[in-house]
N, C-alpha and C positions, 0 to 999 in steps of 0.2 A: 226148495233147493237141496242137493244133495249133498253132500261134505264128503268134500275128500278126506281117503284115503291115506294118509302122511306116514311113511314110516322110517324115523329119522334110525339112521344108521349109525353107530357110534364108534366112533376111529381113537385105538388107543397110538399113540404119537411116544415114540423114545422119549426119556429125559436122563438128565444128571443133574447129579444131585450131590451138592456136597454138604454135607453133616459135620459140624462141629460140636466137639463132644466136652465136658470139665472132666472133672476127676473117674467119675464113672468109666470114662472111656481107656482108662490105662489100659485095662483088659482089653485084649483085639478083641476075643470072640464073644466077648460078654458087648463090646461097642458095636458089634457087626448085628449080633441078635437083636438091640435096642432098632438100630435103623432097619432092619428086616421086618421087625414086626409093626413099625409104623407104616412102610410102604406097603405092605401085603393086608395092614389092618384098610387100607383105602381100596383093594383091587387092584395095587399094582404085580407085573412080573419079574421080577429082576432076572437080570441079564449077567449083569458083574457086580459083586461087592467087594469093597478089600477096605484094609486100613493102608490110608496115607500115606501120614508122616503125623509125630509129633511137635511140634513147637512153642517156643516162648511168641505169646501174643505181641502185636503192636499198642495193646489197649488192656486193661482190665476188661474184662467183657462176664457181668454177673459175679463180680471179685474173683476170679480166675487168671489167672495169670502164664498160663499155659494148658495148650487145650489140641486133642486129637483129632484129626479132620479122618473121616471116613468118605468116600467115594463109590457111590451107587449109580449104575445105570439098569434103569428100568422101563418097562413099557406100561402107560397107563393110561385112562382118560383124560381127557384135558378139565371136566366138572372136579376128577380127585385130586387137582394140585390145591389149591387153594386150603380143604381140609387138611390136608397132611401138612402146610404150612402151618395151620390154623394151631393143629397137634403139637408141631414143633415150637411153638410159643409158650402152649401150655405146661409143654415137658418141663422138668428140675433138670434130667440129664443130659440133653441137646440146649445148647447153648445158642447156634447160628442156624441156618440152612439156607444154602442158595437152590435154589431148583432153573434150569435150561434145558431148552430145545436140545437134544443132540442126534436128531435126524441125521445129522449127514456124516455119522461114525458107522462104522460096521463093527462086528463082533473083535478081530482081528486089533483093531486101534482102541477099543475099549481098553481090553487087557492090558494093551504097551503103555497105560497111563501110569508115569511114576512121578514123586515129587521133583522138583527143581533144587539139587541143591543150593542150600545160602549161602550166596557169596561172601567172603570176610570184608571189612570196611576197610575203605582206601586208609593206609594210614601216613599223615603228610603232618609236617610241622604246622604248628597256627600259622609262623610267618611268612606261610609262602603260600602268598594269592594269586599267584598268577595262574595256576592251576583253577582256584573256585572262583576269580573274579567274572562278572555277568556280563559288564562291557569294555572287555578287551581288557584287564588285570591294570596294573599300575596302584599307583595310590589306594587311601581308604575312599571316604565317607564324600568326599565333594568337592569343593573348593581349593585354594590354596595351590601351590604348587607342585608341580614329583608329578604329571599328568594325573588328571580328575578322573580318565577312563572317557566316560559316553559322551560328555558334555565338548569334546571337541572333534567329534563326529558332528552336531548338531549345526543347521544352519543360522546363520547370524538372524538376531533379531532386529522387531521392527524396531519403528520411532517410541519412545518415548509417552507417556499422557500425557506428560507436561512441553511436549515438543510439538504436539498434535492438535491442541487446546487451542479455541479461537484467540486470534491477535488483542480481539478488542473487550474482552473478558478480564475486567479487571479481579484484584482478590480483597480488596478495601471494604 
């Protein structure tokens, strides 16, 4: 028998990549060389790097408590994500990494990628629920009077166990 032939072609696929950096990354150009040299150490080609945004975490994340996110889009094979993940675990100064698809960006929507500013928190007295109440504001917690909220939405219940129970089931 002969054997074929096979020669698998290999397609490098855009991604992005966001890089969360700890204390190391205060420096932009020193955070941007750390992410550079990990994607370029796997084969990849960057396309756009920038730094972020700074901010305070929603978590301690490796006792950090504020951490730089840097934003890579590069072109690379689909076998080097996984390694550059792998890297990024091993790293001390890369904290997170998301890696995605971003086939359907072009050069032009890269670059226009900027943070989201944060919004400030609504600020509202505690005693006024009607704003954060779930179903339909009123009262607190349940029962009792001053409308319960949900519970008089709700359709009436059945019978009873003790209404349903055979006639001839004594309890003796």
């Amino acid at each position: 028998m002969a054997e074929k032939a096979t020669t698998t072609q290999q397609v490098e696929n855009q991604y992005e990549g966001m890089f969360l950096l700890g204390p190391s990354g205060a420096d932009a150009e020193k955070a941007i060389a750390i992410v550079r040299g990990m994607i370029e150490k796997h084969g990849g080609k960057i396309q756009v790097i920038k730094r972020w945004d700074e901010r305070k975490l929603a978590f301690e994340v490796n006792k950090q408590k504020r951490g730089t996110y840097i934003i890579a889009f590069f072109k690379a094979l689909g076998a080097a994500i996984t390694p550059l993940e792998r890297d990024v675990k091993l790293s001390e100064e890369v904290l997170r990494v998301l890696i995605t698809s971003a086939d359907h960006l072009n050069e032009t929507e890269m670059a226009a990628v900027e943070p989201q500013p944060i919004a400030p928190p609504v600020e509202r007295n505690p005693w006024d629920r009607d704003a954060m109440g779930v179903y339909g504001g009123g009262g607190g917690g349940g029962g009792g009077s001053g409308g319960g909220g949900y519970r008089e939405n709700r359709p009436a219940r059945g019978p009873r166990r003790e209404e349903t129970a055979d006639a001839g089931f004594d309890k003796d």
